[in-house]
PyMOL CGO cylinders between C-alpha atoms (Angstrom):
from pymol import cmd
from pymol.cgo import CYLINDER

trace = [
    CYLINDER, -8.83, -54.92, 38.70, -5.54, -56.29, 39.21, 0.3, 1, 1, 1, 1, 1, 1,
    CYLINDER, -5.54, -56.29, 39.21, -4.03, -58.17, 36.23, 0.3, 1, 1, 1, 1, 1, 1,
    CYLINDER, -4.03, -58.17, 36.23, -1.44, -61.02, 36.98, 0.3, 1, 1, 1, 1, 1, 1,
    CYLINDER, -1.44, -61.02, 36.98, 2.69, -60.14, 35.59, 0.3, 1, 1, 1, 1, 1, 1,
    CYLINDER, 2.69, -60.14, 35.59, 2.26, -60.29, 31.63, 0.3, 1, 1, 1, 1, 1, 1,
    CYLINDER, 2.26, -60.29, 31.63, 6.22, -60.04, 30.66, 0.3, 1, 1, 1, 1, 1, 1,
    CYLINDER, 6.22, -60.04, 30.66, 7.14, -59.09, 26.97, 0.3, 1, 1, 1, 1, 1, 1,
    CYLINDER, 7.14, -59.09, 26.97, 9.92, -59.35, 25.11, 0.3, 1, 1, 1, 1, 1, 1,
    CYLINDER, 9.92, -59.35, 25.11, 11.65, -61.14, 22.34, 0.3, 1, 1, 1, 1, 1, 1,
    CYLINDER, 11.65, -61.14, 22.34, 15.26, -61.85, 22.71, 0.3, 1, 1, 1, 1, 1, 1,
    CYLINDER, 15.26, -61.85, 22.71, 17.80, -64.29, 21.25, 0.3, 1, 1, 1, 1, 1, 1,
    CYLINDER, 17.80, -64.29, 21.25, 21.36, -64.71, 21.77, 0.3, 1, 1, 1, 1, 1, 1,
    CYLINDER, 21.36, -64.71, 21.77, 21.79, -64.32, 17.73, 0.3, 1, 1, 1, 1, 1, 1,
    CYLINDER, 21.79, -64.32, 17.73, 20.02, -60.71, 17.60, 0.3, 1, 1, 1, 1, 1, 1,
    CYLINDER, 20.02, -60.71, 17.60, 22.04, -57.96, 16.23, 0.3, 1, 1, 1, 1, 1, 1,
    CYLINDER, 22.04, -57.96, 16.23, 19.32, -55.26, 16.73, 0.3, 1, 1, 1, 1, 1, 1,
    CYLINDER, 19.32, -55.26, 16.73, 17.98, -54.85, 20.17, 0.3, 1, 1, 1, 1, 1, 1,
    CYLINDER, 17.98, -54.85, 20.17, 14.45, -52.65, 20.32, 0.3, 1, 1, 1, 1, 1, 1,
    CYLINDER, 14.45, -52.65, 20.32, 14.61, -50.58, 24.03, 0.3, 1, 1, 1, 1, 1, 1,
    CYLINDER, 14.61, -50.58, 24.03, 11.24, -49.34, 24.81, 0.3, 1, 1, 1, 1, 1, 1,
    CYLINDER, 11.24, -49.34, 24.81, 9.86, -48.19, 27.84, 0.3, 1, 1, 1, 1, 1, 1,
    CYLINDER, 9.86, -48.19, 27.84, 6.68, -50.69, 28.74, 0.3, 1, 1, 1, 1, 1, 1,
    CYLINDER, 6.68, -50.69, 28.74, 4.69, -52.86, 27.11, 0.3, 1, 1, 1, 1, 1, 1,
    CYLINDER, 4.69, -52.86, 27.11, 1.38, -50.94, 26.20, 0.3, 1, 1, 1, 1, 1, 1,
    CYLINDER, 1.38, -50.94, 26.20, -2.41, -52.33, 27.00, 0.3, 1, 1, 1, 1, 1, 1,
    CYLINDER, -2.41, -52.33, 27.00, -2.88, -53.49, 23.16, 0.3, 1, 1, 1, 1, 1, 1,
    CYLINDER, -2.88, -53.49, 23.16, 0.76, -55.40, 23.81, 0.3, 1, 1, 1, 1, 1, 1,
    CYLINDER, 0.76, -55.40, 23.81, -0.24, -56.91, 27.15, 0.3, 1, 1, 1, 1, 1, 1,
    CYLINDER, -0.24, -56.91, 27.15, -3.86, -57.92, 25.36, 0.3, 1, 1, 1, 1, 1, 1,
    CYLINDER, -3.86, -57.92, 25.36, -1.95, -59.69, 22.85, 0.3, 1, 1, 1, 1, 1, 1,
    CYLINDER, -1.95, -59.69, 22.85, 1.17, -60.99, 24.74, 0.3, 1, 1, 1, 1, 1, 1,
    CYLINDER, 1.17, -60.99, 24.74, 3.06, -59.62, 21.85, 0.3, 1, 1, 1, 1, 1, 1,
    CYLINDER, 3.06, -59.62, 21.85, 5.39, -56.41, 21.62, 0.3, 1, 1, 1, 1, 1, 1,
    CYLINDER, 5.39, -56.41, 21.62, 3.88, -53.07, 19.48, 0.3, 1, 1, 1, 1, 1, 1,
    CYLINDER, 3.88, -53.07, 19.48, 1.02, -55.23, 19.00, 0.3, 1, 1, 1, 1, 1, 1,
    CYLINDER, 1.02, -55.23, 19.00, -0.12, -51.44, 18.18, 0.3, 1, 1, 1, 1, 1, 1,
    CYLINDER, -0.12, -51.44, 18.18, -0.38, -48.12, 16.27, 0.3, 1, 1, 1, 1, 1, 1,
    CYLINDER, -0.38, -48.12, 16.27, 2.91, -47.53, 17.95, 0.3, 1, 1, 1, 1, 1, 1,
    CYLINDER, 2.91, -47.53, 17.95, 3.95, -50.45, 16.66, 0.3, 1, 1, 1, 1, 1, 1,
    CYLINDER, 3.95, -50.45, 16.66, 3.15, -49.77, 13.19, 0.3, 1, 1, 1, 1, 1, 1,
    CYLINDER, 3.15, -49.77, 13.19, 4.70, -46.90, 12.82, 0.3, 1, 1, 1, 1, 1, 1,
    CYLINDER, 4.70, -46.90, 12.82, 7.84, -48.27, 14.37, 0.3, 1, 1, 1, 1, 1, 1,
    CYLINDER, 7.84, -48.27, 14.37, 8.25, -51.09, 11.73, 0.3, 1, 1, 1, 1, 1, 1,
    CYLINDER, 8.25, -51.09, 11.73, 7.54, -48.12, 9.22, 0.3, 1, 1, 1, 1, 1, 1,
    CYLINDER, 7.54, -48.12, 9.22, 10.32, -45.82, 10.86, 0.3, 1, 1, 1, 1, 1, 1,
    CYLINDER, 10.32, -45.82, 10.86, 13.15, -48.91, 10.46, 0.3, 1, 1, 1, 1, 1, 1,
    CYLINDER, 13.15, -48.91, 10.46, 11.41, -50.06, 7.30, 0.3, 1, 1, 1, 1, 1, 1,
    CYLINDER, 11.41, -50.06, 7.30, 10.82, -53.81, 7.86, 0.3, 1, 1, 1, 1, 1, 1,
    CYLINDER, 10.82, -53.81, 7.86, 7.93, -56.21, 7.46, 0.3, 1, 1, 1, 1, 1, 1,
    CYLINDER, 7.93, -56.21, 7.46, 6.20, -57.81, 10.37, 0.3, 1, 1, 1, 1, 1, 1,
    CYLINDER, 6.20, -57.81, 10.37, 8.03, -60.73, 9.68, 0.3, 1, 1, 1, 1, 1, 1,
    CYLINDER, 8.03, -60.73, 9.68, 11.11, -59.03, 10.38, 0.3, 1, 1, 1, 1, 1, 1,
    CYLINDER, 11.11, -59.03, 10.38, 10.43, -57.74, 13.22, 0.3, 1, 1, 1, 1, 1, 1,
    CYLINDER, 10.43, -57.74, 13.22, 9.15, -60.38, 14.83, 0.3, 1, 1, 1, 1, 1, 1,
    CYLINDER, 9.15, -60.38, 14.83, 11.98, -62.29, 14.03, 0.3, 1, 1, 1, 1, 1, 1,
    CYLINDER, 11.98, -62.29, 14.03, 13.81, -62.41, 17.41, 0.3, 1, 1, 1, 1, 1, 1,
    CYLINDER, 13.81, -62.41, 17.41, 17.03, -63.88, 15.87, 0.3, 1, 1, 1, 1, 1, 1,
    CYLINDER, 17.03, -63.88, 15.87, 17.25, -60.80, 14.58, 0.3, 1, 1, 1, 1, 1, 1,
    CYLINDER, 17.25, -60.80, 14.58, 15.52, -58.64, 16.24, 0.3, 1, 1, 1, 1, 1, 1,
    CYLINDER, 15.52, -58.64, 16.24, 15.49, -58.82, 20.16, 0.3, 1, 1, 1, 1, 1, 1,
    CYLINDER, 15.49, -58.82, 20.16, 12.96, -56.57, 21.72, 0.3, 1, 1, 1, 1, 1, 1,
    CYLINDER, 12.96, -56.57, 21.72, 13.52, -55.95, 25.58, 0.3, 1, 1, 1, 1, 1, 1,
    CYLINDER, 13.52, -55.95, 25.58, 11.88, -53.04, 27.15, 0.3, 1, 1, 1, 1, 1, 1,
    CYLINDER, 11.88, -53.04, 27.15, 12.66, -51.39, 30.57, 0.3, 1, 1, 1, 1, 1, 1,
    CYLINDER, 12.66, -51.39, 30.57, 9.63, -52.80, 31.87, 0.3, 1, 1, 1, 1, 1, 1,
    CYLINDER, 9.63, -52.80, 31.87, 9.07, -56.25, 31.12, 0.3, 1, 1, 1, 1, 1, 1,
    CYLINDER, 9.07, -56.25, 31.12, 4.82, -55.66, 31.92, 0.3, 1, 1, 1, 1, 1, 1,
    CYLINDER, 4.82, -55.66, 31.92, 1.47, -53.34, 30.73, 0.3, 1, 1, 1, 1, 1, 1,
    CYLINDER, 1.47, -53.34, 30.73, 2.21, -50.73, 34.11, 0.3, 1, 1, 1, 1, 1, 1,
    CYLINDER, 2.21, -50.73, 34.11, -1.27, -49.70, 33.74, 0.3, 1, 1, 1, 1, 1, 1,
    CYLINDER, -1.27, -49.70, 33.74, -2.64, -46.28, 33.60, 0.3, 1, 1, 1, 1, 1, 1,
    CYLINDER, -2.64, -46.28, 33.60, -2.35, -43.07, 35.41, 0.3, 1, 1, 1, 1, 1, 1,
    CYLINDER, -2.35, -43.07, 35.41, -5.40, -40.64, 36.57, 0.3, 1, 1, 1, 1, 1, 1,
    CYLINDER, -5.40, -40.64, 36.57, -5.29, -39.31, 33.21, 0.3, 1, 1, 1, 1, 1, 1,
    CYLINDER, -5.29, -39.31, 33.21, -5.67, -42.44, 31.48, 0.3, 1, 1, 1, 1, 1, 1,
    CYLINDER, -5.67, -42.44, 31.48, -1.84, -42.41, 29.94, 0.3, 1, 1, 1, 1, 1, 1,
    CYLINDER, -1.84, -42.41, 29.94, 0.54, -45.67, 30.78, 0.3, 1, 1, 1, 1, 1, 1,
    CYLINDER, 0.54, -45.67, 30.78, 2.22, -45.45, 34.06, 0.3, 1, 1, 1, 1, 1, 1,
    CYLINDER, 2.22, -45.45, 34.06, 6.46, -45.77, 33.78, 0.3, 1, 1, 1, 1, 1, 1,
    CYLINDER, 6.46, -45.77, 33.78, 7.78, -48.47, 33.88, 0.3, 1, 1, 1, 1, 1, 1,
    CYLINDER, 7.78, -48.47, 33.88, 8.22, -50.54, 37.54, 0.3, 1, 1, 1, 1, 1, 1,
    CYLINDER, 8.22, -50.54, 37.54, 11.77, -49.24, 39.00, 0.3, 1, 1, 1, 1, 1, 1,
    CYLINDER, 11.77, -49.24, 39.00, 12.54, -52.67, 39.93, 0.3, 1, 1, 1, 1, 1, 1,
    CYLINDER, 12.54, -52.67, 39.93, 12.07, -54.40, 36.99, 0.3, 1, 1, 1, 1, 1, 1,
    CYLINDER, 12.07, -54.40, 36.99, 15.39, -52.87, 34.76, 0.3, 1, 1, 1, 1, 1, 1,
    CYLINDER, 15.39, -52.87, 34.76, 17.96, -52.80, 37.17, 0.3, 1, 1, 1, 1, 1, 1,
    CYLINDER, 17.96, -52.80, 37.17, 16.66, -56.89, 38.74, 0.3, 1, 1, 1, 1, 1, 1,
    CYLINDER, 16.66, -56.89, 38.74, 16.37, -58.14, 34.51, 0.3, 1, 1, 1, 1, 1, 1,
    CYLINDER, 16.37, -58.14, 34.51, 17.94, -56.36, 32.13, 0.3, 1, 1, 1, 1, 1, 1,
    CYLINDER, 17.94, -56.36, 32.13, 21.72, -56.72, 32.88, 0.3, 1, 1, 1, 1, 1, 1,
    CYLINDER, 21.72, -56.72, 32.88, 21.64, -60.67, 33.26, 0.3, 1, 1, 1, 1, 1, 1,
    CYLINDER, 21.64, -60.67, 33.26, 19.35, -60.76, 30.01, 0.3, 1, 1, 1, 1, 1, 1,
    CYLINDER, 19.35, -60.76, 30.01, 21.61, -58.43, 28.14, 0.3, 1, 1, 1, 1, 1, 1,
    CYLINDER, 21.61, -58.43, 28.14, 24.39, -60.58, 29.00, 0.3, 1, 1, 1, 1, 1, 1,
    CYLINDER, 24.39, -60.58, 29.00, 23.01, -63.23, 26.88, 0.3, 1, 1, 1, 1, 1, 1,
    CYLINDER, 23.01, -63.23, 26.88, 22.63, -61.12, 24.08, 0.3, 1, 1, 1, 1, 1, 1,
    CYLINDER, 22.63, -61.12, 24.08, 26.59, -60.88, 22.62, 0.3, 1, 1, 1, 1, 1, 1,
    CYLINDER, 26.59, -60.88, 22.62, 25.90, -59.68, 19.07, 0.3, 1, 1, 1, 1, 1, 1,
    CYLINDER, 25.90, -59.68, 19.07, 23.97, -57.24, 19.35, 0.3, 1, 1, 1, 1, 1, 1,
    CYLINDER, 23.97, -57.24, 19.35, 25.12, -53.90, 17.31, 0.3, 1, 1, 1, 1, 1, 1,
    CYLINDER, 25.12, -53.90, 17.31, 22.76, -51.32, 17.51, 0.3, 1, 1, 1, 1, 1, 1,
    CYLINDER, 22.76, -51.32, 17.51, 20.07, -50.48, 20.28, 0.3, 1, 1, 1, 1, 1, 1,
    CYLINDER, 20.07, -50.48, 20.28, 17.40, -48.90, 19.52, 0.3, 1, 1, 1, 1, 1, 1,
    CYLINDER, 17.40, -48.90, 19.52, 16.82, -46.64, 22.51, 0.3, 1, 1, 1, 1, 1, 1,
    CYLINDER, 16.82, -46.64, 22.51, 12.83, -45.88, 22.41, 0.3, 1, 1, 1, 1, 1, 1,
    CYLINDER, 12.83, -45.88, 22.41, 12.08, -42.75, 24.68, 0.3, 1, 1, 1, 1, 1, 1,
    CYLINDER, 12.08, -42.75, 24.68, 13.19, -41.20, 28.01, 0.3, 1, 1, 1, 1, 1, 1,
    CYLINDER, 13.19, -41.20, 28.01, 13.76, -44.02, 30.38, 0.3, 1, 1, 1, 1, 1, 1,
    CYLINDER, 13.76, -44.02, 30.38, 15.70, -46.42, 27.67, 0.3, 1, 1, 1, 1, 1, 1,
    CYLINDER, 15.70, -46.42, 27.67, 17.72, -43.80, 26.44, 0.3, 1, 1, 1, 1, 1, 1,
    CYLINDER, 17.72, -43.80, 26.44, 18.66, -42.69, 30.56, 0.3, 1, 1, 1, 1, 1, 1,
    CYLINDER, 18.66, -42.69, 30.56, 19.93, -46.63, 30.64, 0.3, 1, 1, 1, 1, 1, 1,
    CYLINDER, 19.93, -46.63, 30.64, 21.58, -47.18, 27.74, 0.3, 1, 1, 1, 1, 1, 1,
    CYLINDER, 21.58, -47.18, 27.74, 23.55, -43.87, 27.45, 0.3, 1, 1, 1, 1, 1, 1,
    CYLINDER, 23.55, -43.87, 27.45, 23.71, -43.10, 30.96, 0.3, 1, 1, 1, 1, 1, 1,
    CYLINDER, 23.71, -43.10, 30.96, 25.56, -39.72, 31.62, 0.3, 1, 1, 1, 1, 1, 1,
    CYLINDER, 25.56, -39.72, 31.62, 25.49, -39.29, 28.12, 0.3, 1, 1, 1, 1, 1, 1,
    CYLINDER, 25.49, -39.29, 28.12, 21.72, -38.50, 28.15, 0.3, 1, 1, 1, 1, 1, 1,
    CYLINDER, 21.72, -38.50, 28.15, 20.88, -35.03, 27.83, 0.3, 1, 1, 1, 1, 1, 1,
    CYLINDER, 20.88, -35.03, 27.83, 18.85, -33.62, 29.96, 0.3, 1, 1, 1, 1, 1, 1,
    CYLINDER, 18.85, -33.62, 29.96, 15.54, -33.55, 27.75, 0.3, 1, 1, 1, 1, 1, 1,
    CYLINDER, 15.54, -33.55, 27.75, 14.99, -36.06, 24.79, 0.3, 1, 1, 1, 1, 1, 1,
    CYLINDER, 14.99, -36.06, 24.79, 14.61, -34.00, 22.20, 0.3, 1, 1, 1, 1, 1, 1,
    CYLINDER, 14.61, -34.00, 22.20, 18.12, -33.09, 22.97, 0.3, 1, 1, 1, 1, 1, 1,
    CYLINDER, 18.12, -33.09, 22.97, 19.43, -37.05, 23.63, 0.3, 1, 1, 1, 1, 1, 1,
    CYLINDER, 19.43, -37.05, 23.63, 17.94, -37.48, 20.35, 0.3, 1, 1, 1, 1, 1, 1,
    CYLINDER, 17.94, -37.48, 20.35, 19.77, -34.30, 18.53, 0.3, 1, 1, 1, 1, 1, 1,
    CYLINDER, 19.77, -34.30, 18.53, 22.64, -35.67, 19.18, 0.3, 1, 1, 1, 1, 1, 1,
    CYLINDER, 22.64, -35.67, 19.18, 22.08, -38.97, 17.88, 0.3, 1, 1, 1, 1, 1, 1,
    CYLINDER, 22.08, -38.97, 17.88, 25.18, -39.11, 15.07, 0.3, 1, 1, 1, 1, 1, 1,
    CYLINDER, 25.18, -39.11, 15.07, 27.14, -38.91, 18.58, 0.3, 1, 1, 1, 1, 1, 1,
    CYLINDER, 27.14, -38.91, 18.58, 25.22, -41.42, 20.67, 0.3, 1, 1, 1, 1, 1, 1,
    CYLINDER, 25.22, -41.42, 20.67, 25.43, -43.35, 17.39, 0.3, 1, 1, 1, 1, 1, 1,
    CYLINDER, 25.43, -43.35, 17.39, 29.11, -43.97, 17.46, 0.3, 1, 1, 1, 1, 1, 1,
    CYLINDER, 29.11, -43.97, 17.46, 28.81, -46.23, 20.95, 0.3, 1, 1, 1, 1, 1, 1,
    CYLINDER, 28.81, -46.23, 20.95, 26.03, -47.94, 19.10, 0.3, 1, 1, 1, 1, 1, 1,
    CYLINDER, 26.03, -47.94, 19.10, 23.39, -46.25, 20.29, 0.3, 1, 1, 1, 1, 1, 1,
    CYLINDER, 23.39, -46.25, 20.29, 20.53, -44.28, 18.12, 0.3, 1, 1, 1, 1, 1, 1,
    CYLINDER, 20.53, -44.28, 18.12, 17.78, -42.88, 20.51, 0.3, 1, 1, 1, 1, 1, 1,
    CYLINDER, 17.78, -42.88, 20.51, 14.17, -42.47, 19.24, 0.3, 1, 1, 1, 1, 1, 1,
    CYLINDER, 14.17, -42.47, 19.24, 11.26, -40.85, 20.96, 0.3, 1, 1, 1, 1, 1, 1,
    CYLINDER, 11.26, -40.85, 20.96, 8.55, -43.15, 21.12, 0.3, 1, 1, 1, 1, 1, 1,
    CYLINDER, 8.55, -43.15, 21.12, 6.02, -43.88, 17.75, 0.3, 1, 1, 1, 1, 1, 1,
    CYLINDER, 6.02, -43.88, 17.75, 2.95, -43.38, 19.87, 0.3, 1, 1, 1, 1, 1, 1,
    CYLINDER, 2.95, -43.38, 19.87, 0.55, -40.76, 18.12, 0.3, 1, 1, 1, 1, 1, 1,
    CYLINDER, 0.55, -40.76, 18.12, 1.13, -38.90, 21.67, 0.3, 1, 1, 1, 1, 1, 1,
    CYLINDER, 1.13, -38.90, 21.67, 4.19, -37.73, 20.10, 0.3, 1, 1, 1, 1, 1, 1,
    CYLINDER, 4.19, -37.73, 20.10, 3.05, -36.33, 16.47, 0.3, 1, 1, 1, 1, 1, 1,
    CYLINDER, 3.05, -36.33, 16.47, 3.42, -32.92, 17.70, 0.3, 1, 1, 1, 1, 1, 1,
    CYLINDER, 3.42, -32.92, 17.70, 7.11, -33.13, 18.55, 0.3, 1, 1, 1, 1, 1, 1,
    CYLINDER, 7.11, -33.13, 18.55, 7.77, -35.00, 15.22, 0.3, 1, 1, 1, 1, 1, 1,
    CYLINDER, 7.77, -35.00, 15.22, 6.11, -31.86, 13.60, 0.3, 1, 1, 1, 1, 1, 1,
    CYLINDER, 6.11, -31.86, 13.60, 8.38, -29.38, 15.88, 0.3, 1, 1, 1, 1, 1, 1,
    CYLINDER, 8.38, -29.38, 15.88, 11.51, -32.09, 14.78, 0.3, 1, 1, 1, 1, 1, 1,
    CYLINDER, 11.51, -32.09, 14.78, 11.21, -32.45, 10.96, 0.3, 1, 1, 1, 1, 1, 1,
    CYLINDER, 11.21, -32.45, 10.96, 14.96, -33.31, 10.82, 0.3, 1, 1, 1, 1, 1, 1,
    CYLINDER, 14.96, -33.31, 10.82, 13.87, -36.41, 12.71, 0.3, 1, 1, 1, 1, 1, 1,
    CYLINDER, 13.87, -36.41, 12.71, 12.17, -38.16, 9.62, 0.3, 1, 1, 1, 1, 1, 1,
    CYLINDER, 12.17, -38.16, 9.62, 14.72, -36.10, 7.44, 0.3, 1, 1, 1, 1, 1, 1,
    CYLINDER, 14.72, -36.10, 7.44, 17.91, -37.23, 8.80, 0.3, 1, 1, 1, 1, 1, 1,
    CYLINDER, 17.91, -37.23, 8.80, 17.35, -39.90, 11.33, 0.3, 1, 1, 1, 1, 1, 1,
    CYLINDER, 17.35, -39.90, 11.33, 15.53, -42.38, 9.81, 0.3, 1, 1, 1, 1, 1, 1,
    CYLINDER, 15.53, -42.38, 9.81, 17.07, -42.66, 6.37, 0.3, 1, 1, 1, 1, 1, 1,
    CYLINDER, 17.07, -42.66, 6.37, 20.38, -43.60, 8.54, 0.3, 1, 1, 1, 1, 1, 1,
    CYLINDER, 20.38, -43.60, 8.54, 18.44, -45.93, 10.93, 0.3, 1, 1, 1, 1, 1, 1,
    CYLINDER, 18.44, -45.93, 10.93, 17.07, -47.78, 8.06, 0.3, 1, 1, 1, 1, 1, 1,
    CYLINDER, 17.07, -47.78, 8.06, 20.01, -48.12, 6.29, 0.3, 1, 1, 1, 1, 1, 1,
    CYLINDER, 20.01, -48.12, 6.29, 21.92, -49.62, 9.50, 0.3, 1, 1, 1, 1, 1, 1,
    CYLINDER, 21.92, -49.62, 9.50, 18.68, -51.86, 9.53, 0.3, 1, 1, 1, 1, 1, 1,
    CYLINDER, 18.68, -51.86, 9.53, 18.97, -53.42, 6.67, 0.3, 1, 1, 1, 1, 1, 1,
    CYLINDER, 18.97, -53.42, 6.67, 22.58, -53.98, 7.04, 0.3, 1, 1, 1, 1, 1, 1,
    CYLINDER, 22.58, -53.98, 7.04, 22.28, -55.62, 10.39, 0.3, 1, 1, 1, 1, 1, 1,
    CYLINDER, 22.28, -55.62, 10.39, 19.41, -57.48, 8.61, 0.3, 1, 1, 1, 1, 1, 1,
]
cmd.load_cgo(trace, "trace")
């Protein structure tokens, strides 16, 4: 069954924290409301901030690459994000979004857009060499599905290193 276009996203022109994610997930497109989720949990716990502050689109905008749930694949996992949808939205939306001082770039495809040629060529490496991407404003994630527990096992410096500065230049934004 065919659902009709669910777009999700937050954004205000005041935001100084913009979330990049790839899709909206089925939970998110039930809802109508971003990491509506487990994902989303564990996001909020890997910036450290309430509900209420995330969901706080003056200061928090959230704008992924694809605006709608994609639906799923053969195997049951979320198809990417529609091509169309980033390069036809994002840069007129971004436009309106002038004070915004740190993306968050959530997985493969927001990370490819936001750092362009600057992307490695595997996450785990775009997200290495986060102190780097950091500089342009930048600090790539992977995503905070449970999908990805093994690679934050493989990546310990990830909780180690990356999140005590991402939650520091939280709350300061904040």
């Amino acid at each position: 069954m065919q659902r009709a276009p669910n777009p999700i996203l937050r954004a205000h022109q005041n935001a100084r924290i913009l979330v990049a994610s790839q899709a909206p997930g089925n939970l998110a497109d039930v809802k109508s409301k971003p990491f509506a989720d487990p994902s989303g949990v564990r996001l909020r716990e890997w910036m450290d901030v309430s509900d209420e502050e995330f969901y706080d689109e003056t200061r928090i905008s959230i704008v992924p690459m694809g605006f709608c749930f994609p639906g799923y694949d053969k195997n049951g996992g979320d198809l990417p994000p529609m091509r169309v949808c980033a390069p036809t939205w994002r840069p007129a939306l971004l436009e309106r979004l002038p004070n915004l001082k740190l993306v968050l770039a959530i997985g493969g495809y927001a990370q490819r857009w936001h750092l362009g040629p600057a992307a490695e060529k595997t996450l785990t490496e775009t997200v290495k060499n986060w102190r780097t991407h950091l500089q342009s404003g930048v600090l790539p994630t992977p995503h905070p599905s449970w999908r990805n527990n093994g690679w934050l096992k493989r990546n310990p410096w990830f909780e180690s290193e990356v999140l005590p500065e991402l939650r520091r230049r939280i709350r300061t934004l904040l």
